[in-house]
N, C-alpha and C positions, 0 to 999 in steps of 0.2 A: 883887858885891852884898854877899856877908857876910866878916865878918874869918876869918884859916885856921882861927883857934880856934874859932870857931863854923860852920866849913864840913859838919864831919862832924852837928852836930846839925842843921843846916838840912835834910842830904842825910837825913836819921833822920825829919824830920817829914813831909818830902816821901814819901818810900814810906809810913809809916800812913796817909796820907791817902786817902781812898776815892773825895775829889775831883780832877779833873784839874785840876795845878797846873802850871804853868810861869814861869819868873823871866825876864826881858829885863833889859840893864845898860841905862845913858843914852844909849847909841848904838843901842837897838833891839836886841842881838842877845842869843840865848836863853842862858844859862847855865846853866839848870836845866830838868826837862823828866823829871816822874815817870812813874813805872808807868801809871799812871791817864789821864793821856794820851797813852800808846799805846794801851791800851784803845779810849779815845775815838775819838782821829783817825788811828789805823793806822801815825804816825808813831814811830819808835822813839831812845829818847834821845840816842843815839849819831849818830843824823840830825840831829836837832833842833838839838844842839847848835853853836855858830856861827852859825846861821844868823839871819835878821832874822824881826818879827811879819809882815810882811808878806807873806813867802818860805811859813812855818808857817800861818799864820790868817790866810789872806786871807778879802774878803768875799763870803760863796758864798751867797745864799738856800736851796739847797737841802740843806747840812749840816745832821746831825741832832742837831748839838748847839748851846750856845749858849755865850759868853766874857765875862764882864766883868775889869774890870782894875781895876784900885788904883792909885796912886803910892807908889813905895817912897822911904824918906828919903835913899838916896845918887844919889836920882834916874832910877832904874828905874824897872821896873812888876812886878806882881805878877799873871799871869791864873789866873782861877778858872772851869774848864769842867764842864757839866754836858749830862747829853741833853735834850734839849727833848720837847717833849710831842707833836710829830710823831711820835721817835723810839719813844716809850708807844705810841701807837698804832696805830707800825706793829709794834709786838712783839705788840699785842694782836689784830689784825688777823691775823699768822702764825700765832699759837696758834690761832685759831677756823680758818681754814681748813686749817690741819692735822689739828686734831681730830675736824672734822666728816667726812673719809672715813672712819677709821677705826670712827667713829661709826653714822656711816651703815649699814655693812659688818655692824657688830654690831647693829645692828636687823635687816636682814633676814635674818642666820643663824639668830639668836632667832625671829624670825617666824614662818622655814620649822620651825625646832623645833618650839615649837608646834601650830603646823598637825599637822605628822606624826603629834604624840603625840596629838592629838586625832582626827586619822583612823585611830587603831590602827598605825599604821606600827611594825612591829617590825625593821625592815633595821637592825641592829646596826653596819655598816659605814657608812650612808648618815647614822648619829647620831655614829658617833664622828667621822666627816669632817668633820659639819657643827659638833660640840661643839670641835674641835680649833680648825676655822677662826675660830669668835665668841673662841676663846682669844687667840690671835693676835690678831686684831684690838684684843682689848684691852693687849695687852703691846705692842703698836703706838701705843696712848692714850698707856700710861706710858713710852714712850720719847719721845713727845712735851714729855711734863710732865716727865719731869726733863730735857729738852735745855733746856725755858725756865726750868725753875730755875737748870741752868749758867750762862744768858746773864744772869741776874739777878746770881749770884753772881758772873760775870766783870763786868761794871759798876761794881759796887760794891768790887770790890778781895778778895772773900771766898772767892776762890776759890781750890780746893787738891785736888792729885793724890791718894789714897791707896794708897800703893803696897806690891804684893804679889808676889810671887814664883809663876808659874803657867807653862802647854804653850799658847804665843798658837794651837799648830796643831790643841789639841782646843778652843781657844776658838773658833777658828774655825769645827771641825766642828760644836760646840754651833747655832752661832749660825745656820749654814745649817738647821740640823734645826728650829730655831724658826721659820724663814722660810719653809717647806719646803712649804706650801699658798700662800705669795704669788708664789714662783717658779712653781709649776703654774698658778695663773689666770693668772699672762703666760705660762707655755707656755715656761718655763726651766728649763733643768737646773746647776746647779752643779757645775763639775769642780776638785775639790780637789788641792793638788799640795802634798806637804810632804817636807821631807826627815825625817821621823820625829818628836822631839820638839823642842821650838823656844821656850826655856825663858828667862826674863826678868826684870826688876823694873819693872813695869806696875802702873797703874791698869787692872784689869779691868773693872770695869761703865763705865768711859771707854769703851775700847778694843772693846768688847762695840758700843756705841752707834755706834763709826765704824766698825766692820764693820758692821752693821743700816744705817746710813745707806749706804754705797756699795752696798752689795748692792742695796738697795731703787729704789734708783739706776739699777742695770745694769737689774735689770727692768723696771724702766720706760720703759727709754731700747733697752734690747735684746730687746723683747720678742717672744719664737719661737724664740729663738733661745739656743746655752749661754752661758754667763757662767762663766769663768774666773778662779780664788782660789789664788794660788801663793805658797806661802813657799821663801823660801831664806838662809842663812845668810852674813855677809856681814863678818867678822873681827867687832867689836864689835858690832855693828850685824844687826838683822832687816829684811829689805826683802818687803815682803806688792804684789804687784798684784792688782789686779779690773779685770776686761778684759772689758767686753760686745761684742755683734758687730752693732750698730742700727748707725743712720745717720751716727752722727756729731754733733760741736760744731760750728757755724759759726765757724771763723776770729775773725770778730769777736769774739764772746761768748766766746772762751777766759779773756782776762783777768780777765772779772767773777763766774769758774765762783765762787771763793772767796770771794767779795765778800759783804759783810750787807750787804741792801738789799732792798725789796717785791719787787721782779720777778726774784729771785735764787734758788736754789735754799738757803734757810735752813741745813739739817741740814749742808748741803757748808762752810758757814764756822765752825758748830759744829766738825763734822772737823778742820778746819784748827786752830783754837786749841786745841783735843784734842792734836794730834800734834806740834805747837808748844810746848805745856805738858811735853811731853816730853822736850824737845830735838831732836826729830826733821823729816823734812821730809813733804809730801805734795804731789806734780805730779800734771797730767796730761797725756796726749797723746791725738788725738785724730786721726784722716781718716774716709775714706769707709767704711772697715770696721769701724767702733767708736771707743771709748772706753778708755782705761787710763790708771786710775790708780792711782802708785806711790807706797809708801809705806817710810820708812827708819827704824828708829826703834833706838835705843840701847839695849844690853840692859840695861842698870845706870841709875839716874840718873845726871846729871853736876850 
């Protein structure tokens, strides 16, 4: 599609672009094939490439994004993808029901506060339980709101790690202590497993957010029961699982755990681009005894 001379600036404009671009030669098959649509279509450039429009962008009514195309002058085409306003909606549609538990939760802790102080209630412990839990609840809000700010800023191409140097095993212990009234209403105990300190170059309030998100996870899915958070070291490399002890994935539903999509568990593909923005991996596995998921991540960027 372009001369060598112009190869490196074609491949310069294609990464700034915040739109998903891809290039087909005359014979249909892709040559180009930026950042922005993997974003989009989950397909990664390294796939794409070779392949035909066909194979890539086939006609699917139900994708959440949309393509038009151009003619290029040596007889290609040029596509330009964008998320359609299904895909709006259903981002707007997750945020509202995500928000409203937590929402809800901090109404009636507030409520019962209230009440109490208005019936003279002086139990000291029955205020700081209930002042703790409406706290939570709302660090629970803004873990929502900046999860849809990341899916904003992963969209549009504006998104970036900042990375710090930190112990991921007192990040961990932190993060259990903030959850530590949502693990008690499901009736969970956290049992932390570190080999001492476990030290890194992370994105912290990331990595914060995909601990909160799994753990929130295990409760919900393991609930009565403990939930298990184990670090161990692992040559370059830190590998973290959370293992709840509920019913289990169904077979089927394994491959869509990761997946963005309405009927999907949102925060869990947040996770995944989290620990993927890493260089790292995140599985799970899954029977009748629970749930585990493992996570690998690099102690240095690469």
């Amino acid at each position: 599609m372009a001369s060598s001379g112009n190869e490196s600036l074609l491949d310069d404009l294609l990464a700034a672009s915040i739109d998903g671009l891809c290039v087909f030669d005359r014979v249909h098959r892709c040559t180009h094939w930026n950042a922005a649509m993997e974003r989009i279509t989950g397909i990664a450039p390294g796939d794409a490439r070779g392949k035909t429009r066909d194979e890539l962008l086939p006609e699917d009514p139900t994708r959440t994004f949309s393509v038009t195309f151009q003619p290029a002058s040596d007889g290609g085409t040029i596509g330009v993808a964008r998320k359609t306003e299904a895909a709006i909606t259903e981002m707007l549609s997750v945020a509202s029901h995500k928000l409203k538990t937590p929402l809800t939760a901090l109404q009636i802790h507030l409520g019962a506060q209230l009440r109490g102080v208005m019936r003279g209630n002086q139990d000291k412990a029955w205020l700081e339980r209930s002042t703790q839990s409406a706290i939570e609840q709302s660090m629970r809000m803004a873990d929502t709101i900046n999860m849809l700010v990341d899916v904003s800023r992963m969209d549009s191409g504006r998104w970036k790690l900042d990375y710090s140097e930190f112990d991921l095993a007192e990040l961990a212990q932190h993060t259990i202590g903030r959850l530590k009234h949502t693990a008690s209403d499901n009736g969970c105990e956290v049992k932390l497993s570190a080999p001492g300190k476990v030290s890194g170059l992370w994105d912290r309030v990331r990595l914060e957010e995909v601990l909160a998100t799994l753990l929130a996870n295990a409760f919900k899915h393991g609930a009565g029961k403990p939930v298990d958070l184990a670090l161990a070291d692992a040559d370059d490399q830190v590998k973290l699982t959370i293992a709840d002890h509920g019913p289990g994935i169904e077979p089927e539903e394994l491959p869509a755990v990761f997946q963005r999509g309405p009927r999907t568990a949102f925060g869990l593909w947040i996770a995944k681009e989290i620990v993927a923005a890493h260089h790292g991996t995140i599985e799970v596995q899954s029977g009748s005894g629970g749930s585990t998921f493992t996570l690998m991540l690099p102690k240095a960027p690469r």
